[in-house]
N, C-alpha and C positions, 0 to 999 in steps of 0.2 A: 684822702682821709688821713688825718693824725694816726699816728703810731699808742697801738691799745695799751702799750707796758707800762704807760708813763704814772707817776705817781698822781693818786688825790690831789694833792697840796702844787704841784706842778702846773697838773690840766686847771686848774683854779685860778693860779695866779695867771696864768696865758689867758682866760677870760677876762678877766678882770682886768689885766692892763690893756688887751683890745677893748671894753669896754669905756675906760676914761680915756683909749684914743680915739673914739669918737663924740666922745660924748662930751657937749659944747651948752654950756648952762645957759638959757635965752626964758624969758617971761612967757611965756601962754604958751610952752613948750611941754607936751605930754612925753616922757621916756618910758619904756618898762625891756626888762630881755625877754621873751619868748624862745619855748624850749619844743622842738618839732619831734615826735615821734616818724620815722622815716623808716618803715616797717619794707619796702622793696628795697633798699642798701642796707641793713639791718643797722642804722647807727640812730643817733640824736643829733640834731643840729639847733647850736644857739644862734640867738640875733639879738640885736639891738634894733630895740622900734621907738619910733618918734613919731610925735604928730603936732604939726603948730594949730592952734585954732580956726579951723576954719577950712584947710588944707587934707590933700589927700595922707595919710600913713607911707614913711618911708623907713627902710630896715639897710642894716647892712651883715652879713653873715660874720661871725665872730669864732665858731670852732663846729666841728666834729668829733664824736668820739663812737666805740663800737656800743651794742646795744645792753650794756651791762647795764642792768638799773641801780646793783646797788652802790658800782663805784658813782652813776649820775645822784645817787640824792646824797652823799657824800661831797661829792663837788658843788650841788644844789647847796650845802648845809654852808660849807668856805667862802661861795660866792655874796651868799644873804649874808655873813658875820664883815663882810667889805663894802658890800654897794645895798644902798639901801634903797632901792628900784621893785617893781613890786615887776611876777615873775607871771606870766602866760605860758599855760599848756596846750598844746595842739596834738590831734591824734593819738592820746590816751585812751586806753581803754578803761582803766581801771585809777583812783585818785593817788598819786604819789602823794608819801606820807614822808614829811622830808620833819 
């Protein structure tokens, strides 16, 4: 797990540039990040998901952080002002209001 001290603007950019290191622009290519609530390690876990037409869904894990929600919609707010990728929630309880 990533170290929790780190700044907003920090843990953002660290997503953000693993995200255009995977991220390969192809035609009938679905992308979005999905953001996991992980309630048994008490953190968040981002990914990058893709899916070509037709094909099964494939991800690649992109960060951790601890379970702070407000620095996550903070870093939610940096990452949508850079990549314009539409964002899935898993394991929420309740609607993050980013």
């Amino acid at each position: 797990m990533e170290q929790h001290d780190q700044t907003v603007s920090t843990t953002a950019a660290l997503i953000v540039q693993r995200i255009f290191a995977h991220f390969h622009h192809h035609i009938n290519v679905r992308y979005r990040i999905l953001i996991v609530n992980d309630p048994f390690n008490a953190c968040y876990n981002w990914f990058l998901e893709w899916q070509r037409s037709g094909h099964r869904t494939r991800s690649v894990p992109l960060h951790s952080m601890g379970n702070n929600q407000q620095f996550l919609v903070e870093v939610i707010r940096q990452v949508r002002r850079q990549v314009g990728m539409s964002i899935v929630y898993r394991g929420f309880n309740k609607k993050i209001s980013t």
